[in-house]
C-alpha positions in Angstrom: -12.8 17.2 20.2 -13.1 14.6 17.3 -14.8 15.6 14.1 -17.5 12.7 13.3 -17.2 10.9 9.6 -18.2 7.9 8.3 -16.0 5.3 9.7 -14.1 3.5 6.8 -14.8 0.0 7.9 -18.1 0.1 9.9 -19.6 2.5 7.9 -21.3 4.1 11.3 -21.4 8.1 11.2 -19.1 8.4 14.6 -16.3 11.0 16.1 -13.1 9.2 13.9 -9.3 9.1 15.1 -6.3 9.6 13.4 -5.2 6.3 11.7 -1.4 5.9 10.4 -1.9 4.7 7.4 0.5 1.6 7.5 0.6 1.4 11.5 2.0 4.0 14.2 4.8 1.5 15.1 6.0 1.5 12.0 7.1 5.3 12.1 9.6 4.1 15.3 11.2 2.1 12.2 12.4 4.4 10.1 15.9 5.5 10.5 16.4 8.6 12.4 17.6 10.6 9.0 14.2 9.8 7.2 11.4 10.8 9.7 12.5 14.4 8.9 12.3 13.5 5.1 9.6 15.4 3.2 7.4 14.1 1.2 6.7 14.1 -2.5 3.0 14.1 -3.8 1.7 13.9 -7.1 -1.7 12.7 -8.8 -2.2 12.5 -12.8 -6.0 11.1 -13.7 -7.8 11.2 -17.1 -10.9 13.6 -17.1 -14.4 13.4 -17.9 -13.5 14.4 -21.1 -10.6 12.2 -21.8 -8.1 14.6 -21.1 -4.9 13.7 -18.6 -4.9 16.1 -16.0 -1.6 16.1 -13.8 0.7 17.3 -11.3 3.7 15.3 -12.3 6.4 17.8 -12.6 4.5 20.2 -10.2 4.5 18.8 -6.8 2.8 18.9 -3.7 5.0 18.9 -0.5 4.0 17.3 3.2 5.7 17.1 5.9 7.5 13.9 7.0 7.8 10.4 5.9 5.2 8.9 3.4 4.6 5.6 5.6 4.2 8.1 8.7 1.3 9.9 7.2 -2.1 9.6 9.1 -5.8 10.4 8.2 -9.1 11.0 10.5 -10.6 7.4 8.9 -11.8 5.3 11.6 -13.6 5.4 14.8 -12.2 4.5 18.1 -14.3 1.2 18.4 -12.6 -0.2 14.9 -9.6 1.0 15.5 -9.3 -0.7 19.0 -10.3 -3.8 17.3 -8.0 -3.7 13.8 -4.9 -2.4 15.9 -3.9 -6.2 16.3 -3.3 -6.7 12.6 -0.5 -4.4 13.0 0.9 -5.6 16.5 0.7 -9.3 15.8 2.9 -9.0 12.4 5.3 -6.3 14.5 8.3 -8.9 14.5 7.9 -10.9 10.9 7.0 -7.2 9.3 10.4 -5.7 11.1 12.9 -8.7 10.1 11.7 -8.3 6.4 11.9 -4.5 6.6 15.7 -5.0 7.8 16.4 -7.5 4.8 16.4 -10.3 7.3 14.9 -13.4 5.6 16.4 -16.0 6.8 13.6 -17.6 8.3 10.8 -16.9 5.2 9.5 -20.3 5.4 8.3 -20.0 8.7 6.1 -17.1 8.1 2.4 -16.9 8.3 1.8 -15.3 5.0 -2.1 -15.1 5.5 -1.5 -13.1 8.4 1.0 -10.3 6.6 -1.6 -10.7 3.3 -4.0 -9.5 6.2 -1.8 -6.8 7.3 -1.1 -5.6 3.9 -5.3 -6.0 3.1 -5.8 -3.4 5.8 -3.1 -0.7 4.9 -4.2 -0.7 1.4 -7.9 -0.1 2.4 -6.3 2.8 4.7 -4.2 4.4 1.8 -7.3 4.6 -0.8 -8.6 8.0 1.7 -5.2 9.3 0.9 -6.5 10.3 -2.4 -11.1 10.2 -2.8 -10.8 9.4 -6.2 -8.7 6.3 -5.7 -11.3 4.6 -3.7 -12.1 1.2 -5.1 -13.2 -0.8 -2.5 -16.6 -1.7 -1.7 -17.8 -0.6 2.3 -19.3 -4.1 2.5 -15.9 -5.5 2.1 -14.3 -3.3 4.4 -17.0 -4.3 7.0 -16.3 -8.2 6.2 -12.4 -7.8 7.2 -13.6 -6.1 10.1 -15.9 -8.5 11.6 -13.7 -11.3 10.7 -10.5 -10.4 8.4 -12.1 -11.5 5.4 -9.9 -10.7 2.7 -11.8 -9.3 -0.3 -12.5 -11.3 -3.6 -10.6 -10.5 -6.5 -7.4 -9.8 -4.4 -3.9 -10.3 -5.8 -1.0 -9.9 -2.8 2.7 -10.1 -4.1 6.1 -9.6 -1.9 9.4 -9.1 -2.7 12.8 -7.5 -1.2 15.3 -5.0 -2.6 19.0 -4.4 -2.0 18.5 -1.0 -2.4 17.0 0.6 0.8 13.9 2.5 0.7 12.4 4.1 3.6 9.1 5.2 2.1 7.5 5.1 -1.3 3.9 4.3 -2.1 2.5 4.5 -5.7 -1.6 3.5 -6.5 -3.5 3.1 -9.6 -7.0 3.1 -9.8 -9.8 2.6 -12.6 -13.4 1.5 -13.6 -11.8 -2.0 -12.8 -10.3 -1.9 -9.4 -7.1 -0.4 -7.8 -3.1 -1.2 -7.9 -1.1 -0.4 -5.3 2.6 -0.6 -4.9 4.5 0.1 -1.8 8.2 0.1 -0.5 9.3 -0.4 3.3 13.4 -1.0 3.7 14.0 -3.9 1.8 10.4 -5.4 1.8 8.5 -4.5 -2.0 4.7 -4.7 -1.6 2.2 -5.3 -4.7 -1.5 -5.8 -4.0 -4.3 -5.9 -7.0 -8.2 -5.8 -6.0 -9.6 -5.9 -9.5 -13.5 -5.8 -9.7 -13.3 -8.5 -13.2 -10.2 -11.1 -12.8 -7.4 -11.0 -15.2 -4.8 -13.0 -13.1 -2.9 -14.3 -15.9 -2.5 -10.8 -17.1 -1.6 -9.7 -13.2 0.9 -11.7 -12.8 3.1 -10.9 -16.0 4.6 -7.9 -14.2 5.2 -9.4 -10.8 7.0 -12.5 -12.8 8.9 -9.5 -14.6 10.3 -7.8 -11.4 10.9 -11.2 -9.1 7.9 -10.6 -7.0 6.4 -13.9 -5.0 2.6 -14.1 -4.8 1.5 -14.9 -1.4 -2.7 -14.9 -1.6 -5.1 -16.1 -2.9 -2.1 -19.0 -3.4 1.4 -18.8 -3.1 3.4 -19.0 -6.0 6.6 -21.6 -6.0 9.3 -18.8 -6.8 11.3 -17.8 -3.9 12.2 -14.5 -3.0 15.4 -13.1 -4.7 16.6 -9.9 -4.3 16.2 -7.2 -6.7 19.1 -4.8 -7.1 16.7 -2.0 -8.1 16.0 1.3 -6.6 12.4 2.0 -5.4 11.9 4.8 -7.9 13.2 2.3 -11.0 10.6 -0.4 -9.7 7.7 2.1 -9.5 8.9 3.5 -12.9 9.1 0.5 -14.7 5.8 -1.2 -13.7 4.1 2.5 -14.2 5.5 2.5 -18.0 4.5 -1.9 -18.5 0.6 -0.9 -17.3 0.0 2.2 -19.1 -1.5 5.1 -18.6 -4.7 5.2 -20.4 -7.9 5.1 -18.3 -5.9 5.2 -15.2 -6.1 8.1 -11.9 -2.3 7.7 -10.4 -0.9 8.7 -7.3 2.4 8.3 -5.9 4.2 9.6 -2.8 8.4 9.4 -2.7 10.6 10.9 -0.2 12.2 13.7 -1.4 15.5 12.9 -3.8 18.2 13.3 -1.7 16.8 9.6 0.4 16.1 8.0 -2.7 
């Protein structure tokens, strides 16, 4: 039987199913070698009393692939009803994670900035105190995909192959959450007080194309950068101070 919780996006107290986190067809995607992978935990946050608290260095383990993972978020109704933004962006979302890009141009990007919207308000649950989101806002994407104010969505691809990192950042302000599927690099900002110009200094740095609330006129080169580099070097540009971190990786020998 289905424990009942507070769905994520309704907000109705209801029996809750299992939601993948970035979409169950997604885990049919991964390369046979990597759904076995294990995964890599760690959160690091900053205390009531100032002090960094962290598990960097002393990690948790989980079974299976980070973008497999699944959590008891939503009820059946909204589920049934948000399982399209995964399904319609099924063929874009697998040509990018293949590093096929050929046809870019073409894509509906306010349909993948949707798709991306709803995996980062699933991945905030992976972690309670990463939560930044208001419920009204989750409720407004439900009813009508409503992306939420104050939301920065960058892209970009790699060379280097990466079948499952995801690294978030949270803080009085709002979230940051960074994410790697095959070649296709996700970066998506909700920040509760705008600071684009300041946002978009890293994506410039690491070739990354905005794509909402307006699309930026770079294209979309190729970074020759491994996942863990790209997570490392944006982690040391934003700091630290203030911040509650959390980052999943698949163990080293996939990276």
């Amino acid at each position: 039987m289905m424990a009942k919780r507070v769905c994520a996006f309704c907000g109705k107290f209801d029996q809750t199913t299992s939601e993948h986190l970035f979409g169950q067809w997604i885990k049919d995607e991964i390369p046979e070698e990597y759904k076995t992978a294990k995964t890599e935990h760690a959160v690091s946050f900053i205390s009531d009393d100032g002090v960094l608290k962290t598990k960097r260095g002393v990690l948790d383990r989980r079974q299976g692939n980070p973008i497999s993972h699944k959590l008891p978020i939503m009820c059946l109704e909204c589920n049934n009803d948000l399982g399209n933004v995964h399904s319609s962006n099924k063929p874009v979302l697998r040509n990018l994670f293949n590093g096929n890009w050929n046809d870019f141009d073409k894509i509906n990007l306010a349909a993948i900035s949707q798709w991306i919207t709803m995996v980062v308000m699933d991945n905030e649950f992976d972690n309670s105190r990463i939560v930044r989101i208001p419920q009204e806002y989750r409720q407004a994407f439900r009813e009508n995909r409503k992306i939420p104010e104050n939301f920065h969505i960058y892209i970009g691809r790699t060379n280097n192959v990466c079948w499952g990192r995801k690294w978030s950042k949270a803080s009085g302000n709002g979230l940051h959450m960074l994410f790697v599927i095959g070649h296709l690099v996700v970066l998506a900002i909700y920040e509760i007080k705008e600071h684009v110009n300041r946002n978009d200094i890293v994506p410039r740095h690491f070739k990354l194309k905005r794509i909402y609330p307006s699309i930026s006129e770079n294209g979309v080169d190729f970074l020759d950068i491994k996942a863990s580099e790209l997570m490392e070097g944006i982690y040391e540009m934003w700091g630290m101070f203030g911040w509650i971190t959390e980052a999943d990786a698949l163990a080293p020998k996939w990276d």
